[in-house]
C-alpha positions in Angstrom: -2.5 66.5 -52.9 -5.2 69.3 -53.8 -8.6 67.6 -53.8 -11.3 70.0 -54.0 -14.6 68.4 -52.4 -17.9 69.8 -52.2 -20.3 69.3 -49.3 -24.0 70.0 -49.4 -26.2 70.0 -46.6 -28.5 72.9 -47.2 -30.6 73.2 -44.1 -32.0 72.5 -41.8 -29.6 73.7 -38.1 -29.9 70.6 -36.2 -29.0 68.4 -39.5 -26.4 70.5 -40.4 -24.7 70.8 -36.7 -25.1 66.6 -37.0 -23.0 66.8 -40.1 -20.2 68.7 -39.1 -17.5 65.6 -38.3 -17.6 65.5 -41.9 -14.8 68.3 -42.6 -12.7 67.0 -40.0 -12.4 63.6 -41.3 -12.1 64.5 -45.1 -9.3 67.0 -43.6 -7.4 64.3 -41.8 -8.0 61.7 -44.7 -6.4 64.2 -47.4 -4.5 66.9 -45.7 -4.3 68.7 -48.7 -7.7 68.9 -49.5 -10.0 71.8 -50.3 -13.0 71.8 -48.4 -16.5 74.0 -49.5 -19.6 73.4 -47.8 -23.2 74.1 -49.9 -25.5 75.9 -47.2 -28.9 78.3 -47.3 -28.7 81.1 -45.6 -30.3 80.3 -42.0 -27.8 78.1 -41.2 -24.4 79.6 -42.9 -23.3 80.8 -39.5 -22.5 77.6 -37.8 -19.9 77.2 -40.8 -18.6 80.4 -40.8 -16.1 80.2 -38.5 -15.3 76.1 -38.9 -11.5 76.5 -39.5 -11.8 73.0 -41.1 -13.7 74.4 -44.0 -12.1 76.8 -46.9 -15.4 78.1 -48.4 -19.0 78.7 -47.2 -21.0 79.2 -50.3 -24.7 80.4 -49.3 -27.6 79.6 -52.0 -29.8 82.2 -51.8 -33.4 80.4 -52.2 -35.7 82.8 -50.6 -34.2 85.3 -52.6 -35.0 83.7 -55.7 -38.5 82.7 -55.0 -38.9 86.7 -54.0 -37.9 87.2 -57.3 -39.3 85.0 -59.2 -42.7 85.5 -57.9 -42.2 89.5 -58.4 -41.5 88.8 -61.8 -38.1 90.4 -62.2 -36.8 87.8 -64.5 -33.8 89.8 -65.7 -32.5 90.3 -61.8 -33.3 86.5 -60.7 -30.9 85.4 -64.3 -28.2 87.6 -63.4 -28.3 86.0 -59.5 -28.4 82.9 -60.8 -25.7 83.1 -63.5 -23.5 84.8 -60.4 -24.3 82.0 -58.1 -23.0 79.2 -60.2 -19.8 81.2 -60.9 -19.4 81.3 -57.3 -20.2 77.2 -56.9 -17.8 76.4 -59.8 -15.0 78.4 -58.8 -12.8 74.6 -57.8 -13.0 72.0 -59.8 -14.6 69.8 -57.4 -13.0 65.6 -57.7 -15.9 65.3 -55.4 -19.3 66.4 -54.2 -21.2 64.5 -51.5 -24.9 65.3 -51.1 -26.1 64.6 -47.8 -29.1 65.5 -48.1 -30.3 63.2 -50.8 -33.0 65.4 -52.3 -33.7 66.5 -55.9 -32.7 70.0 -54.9 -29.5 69.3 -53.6 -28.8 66.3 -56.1 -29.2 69.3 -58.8 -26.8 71.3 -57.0 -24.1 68.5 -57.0 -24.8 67.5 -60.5 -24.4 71.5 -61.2 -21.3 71.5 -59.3 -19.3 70.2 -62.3 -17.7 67.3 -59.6 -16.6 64.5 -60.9 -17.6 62.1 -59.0 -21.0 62.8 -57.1 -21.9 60.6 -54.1 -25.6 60.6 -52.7 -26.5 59.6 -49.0 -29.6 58.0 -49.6 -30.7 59.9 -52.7 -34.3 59.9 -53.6 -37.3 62.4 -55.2 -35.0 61.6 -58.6 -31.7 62.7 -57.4 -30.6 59.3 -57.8 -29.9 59.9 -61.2 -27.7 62.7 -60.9 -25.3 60.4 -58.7 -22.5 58.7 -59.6 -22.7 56.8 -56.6 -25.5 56.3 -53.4 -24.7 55.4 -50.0 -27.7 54.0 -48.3 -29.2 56.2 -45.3 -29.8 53.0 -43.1 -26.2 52.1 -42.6 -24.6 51.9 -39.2 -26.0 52.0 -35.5 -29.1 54.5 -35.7 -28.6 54.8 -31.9 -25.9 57.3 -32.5 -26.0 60.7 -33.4 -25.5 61.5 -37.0 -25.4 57.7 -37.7 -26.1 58.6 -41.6 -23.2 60.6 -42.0 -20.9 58.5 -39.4 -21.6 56.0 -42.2 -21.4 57.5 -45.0 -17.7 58.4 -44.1 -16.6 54.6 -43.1 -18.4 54.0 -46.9 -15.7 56.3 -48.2 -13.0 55.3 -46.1 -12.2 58.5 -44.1 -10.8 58.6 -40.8 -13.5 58.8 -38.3 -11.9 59.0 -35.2 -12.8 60.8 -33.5 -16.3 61.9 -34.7 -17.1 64.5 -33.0 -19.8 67.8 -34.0 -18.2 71.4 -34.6 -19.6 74.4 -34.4 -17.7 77.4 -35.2 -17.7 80.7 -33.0 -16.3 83.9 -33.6 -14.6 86.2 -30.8 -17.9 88.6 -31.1 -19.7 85.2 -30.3 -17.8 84.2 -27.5 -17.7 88.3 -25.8 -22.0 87.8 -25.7 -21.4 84.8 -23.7 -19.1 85.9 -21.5 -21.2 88.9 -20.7 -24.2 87.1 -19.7 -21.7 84.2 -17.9 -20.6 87.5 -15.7 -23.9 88.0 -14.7 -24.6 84.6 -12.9 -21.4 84.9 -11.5 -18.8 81.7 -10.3 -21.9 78.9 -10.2 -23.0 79.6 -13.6 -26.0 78.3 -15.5 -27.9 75.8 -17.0 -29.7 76.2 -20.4 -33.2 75.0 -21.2 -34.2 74.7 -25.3 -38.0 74.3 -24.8 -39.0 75.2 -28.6 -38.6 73.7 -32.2 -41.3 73.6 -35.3 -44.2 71.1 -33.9 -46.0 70.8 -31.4 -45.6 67.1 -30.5 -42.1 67.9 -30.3 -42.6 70.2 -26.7 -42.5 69.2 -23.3 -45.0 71.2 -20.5 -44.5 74.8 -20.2 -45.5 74.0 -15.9 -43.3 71.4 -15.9 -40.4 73.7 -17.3 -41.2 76.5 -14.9 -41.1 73.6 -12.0 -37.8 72.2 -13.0 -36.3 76.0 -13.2 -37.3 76.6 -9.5 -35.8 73.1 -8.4 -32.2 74.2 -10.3 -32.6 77.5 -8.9 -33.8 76.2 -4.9 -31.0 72.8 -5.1 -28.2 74.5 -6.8 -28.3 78.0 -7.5 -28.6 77.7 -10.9 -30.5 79.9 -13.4 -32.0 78.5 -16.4 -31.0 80.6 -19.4 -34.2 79.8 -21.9 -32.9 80.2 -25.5 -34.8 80.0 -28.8 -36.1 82.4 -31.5 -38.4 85.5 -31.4 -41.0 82.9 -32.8 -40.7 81.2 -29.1 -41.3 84.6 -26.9 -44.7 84.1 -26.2 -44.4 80.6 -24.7 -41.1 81.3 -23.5 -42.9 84.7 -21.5 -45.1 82.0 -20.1 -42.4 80.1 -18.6 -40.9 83.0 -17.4 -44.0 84.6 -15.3 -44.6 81.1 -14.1 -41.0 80.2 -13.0 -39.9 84.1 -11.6 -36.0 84.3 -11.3 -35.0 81.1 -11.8 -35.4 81.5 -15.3 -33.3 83.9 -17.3 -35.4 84.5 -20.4 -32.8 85.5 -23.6 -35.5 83.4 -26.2 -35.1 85.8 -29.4 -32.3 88.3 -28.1 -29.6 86.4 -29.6 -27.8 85.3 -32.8 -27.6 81.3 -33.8 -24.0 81.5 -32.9 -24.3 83.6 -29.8 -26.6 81.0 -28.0 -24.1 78.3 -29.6 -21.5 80.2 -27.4 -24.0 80.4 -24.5 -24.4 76.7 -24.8 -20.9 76.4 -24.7 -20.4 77.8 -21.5 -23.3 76.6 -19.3 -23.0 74.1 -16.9 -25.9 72.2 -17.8 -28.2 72.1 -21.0 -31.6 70.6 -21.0 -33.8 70.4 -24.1 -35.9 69.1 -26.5 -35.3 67.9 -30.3 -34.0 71.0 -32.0 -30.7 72.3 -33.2 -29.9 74.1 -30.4 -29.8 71.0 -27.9 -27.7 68.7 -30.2 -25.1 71.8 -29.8 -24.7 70.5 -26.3 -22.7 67.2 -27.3 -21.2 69.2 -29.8 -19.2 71.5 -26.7 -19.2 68.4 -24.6 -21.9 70.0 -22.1 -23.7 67.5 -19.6 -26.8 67.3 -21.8 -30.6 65.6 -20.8 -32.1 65.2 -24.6 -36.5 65.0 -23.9 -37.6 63.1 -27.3 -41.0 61.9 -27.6 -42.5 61.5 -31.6 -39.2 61.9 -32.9 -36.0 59.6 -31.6 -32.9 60.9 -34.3 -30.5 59.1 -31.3 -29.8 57.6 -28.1 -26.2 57.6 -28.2 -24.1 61.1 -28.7 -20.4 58.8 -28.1 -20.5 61.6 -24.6 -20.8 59.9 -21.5 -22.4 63.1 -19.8 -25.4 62.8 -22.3 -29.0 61.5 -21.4 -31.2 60.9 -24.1 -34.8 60.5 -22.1 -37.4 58.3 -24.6 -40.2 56.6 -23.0 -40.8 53.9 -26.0 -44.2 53.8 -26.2 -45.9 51.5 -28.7 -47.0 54.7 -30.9 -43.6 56.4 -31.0 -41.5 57.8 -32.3 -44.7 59.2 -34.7 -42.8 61.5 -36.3 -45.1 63.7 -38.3 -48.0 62.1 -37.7 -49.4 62.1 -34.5 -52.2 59.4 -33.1 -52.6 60.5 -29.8 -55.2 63.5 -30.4 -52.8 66.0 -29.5 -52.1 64.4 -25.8 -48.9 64.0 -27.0 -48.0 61.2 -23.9 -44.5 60.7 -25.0 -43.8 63.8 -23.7 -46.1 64.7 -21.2 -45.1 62.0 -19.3 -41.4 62.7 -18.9 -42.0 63.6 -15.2 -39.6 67.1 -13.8 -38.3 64.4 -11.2 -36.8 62.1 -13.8 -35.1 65.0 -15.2 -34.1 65.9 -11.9 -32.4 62.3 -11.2 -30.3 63.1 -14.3 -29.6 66.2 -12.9 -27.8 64.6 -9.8 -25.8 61.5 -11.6 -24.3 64.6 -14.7 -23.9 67.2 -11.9 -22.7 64.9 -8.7 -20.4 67.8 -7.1 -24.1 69.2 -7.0 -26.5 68.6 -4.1 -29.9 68.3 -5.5 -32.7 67.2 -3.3 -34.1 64.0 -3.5 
């Protein structure tokens, strides 16, 4: 039976990456279905190449706002009157907005579906629903608990539940390349950066944990993130020497995906690029501090490392005065201990 389901999770990486079961279970639910996924543009590559997905549309919101604010009215009605041809081109029985906001609650409402189901719809979007599935449901220990549930809500086959990223040959060549250059042992990958501050752990102490993988297992850390993240990422660099392998803003989305994908070991904190590490079923440490999105990733070579402290997880609102002592005081030895029991063909000193 053709079904023609719309999925919109606009942005931003890490969310979207948490969300990507979804295609897989709708696909094994209804074989026959038709599966388009409703993106912006920064992270339409990790659906590019999903082979569980049919169509990638891309809204083009920047773009608009460009144009809008350059007052080239005639251009922006044209894009706009384009893009909807483009989203209506199935007949959607279904659109499921996980993101719950008015912006993508228009878009679903847009769509034409028929049935339009919200994952804990609010700002208005609500309205636009035909249906809302509360955000709270399931275990918030796991990863992507919110759209884990959502699926058992709908009744789709959710085992297994596991993230997809998609990676094209050109993705998977980059890795390779830099894999050749480490030779047999391989390498470990650190993601140091993401959006706020309170997020980061210690520049020293990820220079000091680079020279203990390098010294106890002649592994190079492979630093990814984007060209946003080369100055702190330089620091790390100078301070570590060559046990850090410093690639921060030289690759694509999807070619660090791939990088991920072949590393040994992946250590990092809450950002896209380290929830890729389940994803690939790499031995992962997770450092969270002021945010906690999960504890459990279903992957017994994951380590999500929280110290609960009575003012975490603060999310966007720090108390501390910018100490920030949920992550400062994840010690590089208690990383290191991870190290051993993910990596126990590994010798690491004690």
């Amino acid at each position: 039976m053709r079904k023609p389901i719309l999925i919109i999770r606009l942005s931003a990486i890490g969310d979207v990456v948490m969300a990507s079961p979804l295609p897989g279970t709708i696909r094994r639910t209804w074989p026959g279905a038709r599966i388009t996924w409703l993106v912006e543009p920064q992270a339409r590559a990790l659906l590019a190449h999903n082979n569980e997905l049919d169509r990638v549309v891309v809204w083009p919101k920047d773009e608009w706002k460009a144009l809008f604010r350059s007052l080239r009215w005639w251009r922006l009605t044209r894009e706009v009157r384009a893009f909807l041809r483009e989203l209506r081109a199935e007949r959607y029985d279904l659109a499921l907005d996980l993101q719950g906001l008015f912006k993508s609650g228009m878009w679903a409402w847009l769509s034409g579906a028929r049935e339009r189901v919200g994952l804990g719809s609010r700002e208005g979007s609500r309205l636009l629903m035909t249906r809302v599935v509360d955000r709270g449901g399931g275990d918030p220990r796991r990863i992507g608990s919110e759209y884990l549930h959502l699926a058992t809500e709908l009744g789709l086959d959710t085992d297994p539940f596991w993230m997809k990223v998609g990676l094209s040959s050109a993705d998977e060549g980059a890795a390779q390349a830099l894999a050749h250059t480490h030779g047999p042992g391989g390498y470990a990958v650190g993601c140091p950066f993401t959006t706020r501050p309170q997020k980061h752990w210690v520049d020293v102490h990820w220079a000091a944990l680079a020279r203990r993988l390098h010294e106890d297992l002649d592994l190079r850390l492979v630093l990814l993130g984007g060209p946003a993240d080369r100055e702190a990422a330089a620091r790390i660099e100078q301070a570590a020497g060559d046990a850090v392998d410093n690639r921060v803003g030289e690759t694509s989305l999807t070619e660090a995906a791939a990088i991920i994908a072949k590393s040994r070991l992946l250590i990092g904190v809450d950002t896209g690029l380290t929830h890729m590490g389940p994803a690939f079923n790499v031995p992962t440490i997770a450092l969270f501090g002021s945010t906690c999105p999960y504890l459990d990733t279903g992957r017994d070579n994951t380590v999500v490392i929280y110290h609960d402290l009575p003012c975490a997880p603060c999310r966007r609102n720090p108390t501390c005065g910018g100490t920030f002592d949920c992550m400062t005081g994840i010690s590089v030895e208690e990383v290191v201990e991870h190290v051993a029991r993910l990596l126990p063909e590994a010798k690491v000193r004690a």
